[in-house]
N, C-alpha and C positions, 0 to 999 in steps of 0.2 A: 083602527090602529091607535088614535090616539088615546081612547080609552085602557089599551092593553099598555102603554105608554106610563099614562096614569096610575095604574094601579103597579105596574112594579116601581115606579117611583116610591110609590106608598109602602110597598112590602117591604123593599130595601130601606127605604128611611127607617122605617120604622125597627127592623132585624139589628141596623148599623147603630140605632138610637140603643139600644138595649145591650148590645155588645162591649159600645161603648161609655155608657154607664158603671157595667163593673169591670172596664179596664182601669177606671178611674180609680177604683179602688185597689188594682196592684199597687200603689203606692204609699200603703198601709204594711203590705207586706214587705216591701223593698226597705221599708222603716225597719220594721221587726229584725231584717235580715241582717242590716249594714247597725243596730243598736245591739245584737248580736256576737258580731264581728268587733263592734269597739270592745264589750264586756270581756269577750274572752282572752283579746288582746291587753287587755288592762291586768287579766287574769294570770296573764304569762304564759297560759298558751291558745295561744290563737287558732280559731279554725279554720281549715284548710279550703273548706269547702262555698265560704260566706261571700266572698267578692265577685268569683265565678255565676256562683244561684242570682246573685244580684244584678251580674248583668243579664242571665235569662230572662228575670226577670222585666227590664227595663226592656228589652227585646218583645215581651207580650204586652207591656202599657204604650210604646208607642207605637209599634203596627196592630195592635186590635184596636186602640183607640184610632186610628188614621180615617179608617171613614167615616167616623162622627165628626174627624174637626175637619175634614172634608164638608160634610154636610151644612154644619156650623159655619163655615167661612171662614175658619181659626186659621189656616194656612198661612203661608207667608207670600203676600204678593206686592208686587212694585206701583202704591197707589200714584204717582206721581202724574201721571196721564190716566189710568183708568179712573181715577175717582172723580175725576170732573165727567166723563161720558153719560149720557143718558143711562136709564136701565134697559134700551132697547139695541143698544150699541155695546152694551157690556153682555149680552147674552149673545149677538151675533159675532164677539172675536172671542168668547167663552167655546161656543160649540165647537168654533174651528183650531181653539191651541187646547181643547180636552183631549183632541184624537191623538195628538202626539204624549200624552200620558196613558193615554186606553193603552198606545204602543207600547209606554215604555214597560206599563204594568205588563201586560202581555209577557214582554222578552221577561221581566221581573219573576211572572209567573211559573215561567217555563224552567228556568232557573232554578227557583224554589222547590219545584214538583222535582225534579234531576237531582235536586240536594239531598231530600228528605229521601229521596226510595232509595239513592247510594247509600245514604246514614242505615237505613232498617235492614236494607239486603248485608253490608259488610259488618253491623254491628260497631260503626265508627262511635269513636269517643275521644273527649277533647283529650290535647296534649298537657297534661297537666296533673299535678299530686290527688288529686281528686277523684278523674278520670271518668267524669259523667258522660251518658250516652248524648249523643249530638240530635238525635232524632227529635224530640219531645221538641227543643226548640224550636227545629228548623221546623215543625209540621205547625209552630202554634204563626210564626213567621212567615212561612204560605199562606196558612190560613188568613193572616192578615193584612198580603197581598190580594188574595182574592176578593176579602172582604171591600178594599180600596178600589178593586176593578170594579165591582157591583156599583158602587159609589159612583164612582166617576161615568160612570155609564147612564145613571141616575141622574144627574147633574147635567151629563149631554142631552139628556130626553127632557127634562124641564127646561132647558137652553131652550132647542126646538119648542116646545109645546107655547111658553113665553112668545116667542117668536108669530106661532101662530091665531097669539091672541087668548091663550088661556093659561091662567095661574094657576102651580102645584106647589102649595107650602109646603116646608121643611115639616119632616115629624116633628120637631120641637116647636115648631109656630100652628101647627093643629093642633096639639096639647095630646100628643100619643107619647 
């Protein structure tokens, strides 16, 4: 068990590590978008469609980026008490407050999957001069709920595995 443990440890670091690599770079595009947006507003006429794309966008850099800085440790968390704990005491209250995120992502997921197949089955589109299809987002936003379930699932199995005396580097601390 613990090797089947290990190795999706590995798989998903490594999928999360690459996913989130080039969500990194939507924010190249988000430039392009919103430098777009000033030009043509400077132009006198503005397009209608640039602030909206923009936030789609920013909707695919931080939920597909989420299980990389997951994995990384980027998160936001309250070091005031945990950063003095051991690393054997930081894995044993790690395994037990991940579960109530595997929950939330869960409910998160369920969610998501009910969004996205309302959006395709009705043909929903935003309320707006624009009037883009809602689907594309919301499937790329599952998507990267899921991707943070995988994660977090990962993180609980290296929790345990720590736990039981053996260490699964981050893909970025293997050099994948």
């Amino acid at each position: 068990m613990m090797k089947v443990m290990e190795s999706y440890i590995r798989i998903v670091d490594a999928f999360n590590r690459r996913v989130g690599r080039f969500a990194m770079y939507l924010i190249f595009a988000l430039m392009g978008v919103l430098l777009w947006s000033s030009v043509t507003k400077f132009a006198g006429s503005p397009a209608l469609w640039t602030l909206e794309l923009a936030q789609f966008i920013m909707v695919g850099y931080y939920l597909l980026g989420g299980g990389y800085s997951m994995q990384l440790g980027d998160h936001v968390r309250m070091d005031l008490i945990y950063g003095n704990w051991s690393p054997r005491r930081k894995a044993a209250v790690d395994a037990v407050t991940v579960l109530f995120l595997l929950f939330y992502l869960c409910v998160l997921l369920y969610g998501g999957i009910s969004s996205t197949t309302y959006a395709i089955e009705w043909g929903e589109r935003a309320h707006s001069v624009w009037r883009p299809y809602m689907w594309p987002v919301k499937l790329v936003a599952t998507i990267g709920v899921f991707l943070m379930l995988l994660q977090a699932l990962a993180e609980f199995f290296r929790d345990i595995l720590f736990l039981r005396g053996v260490s699964v580097n981050h893909a970025s601390e293997a050099g994948l």
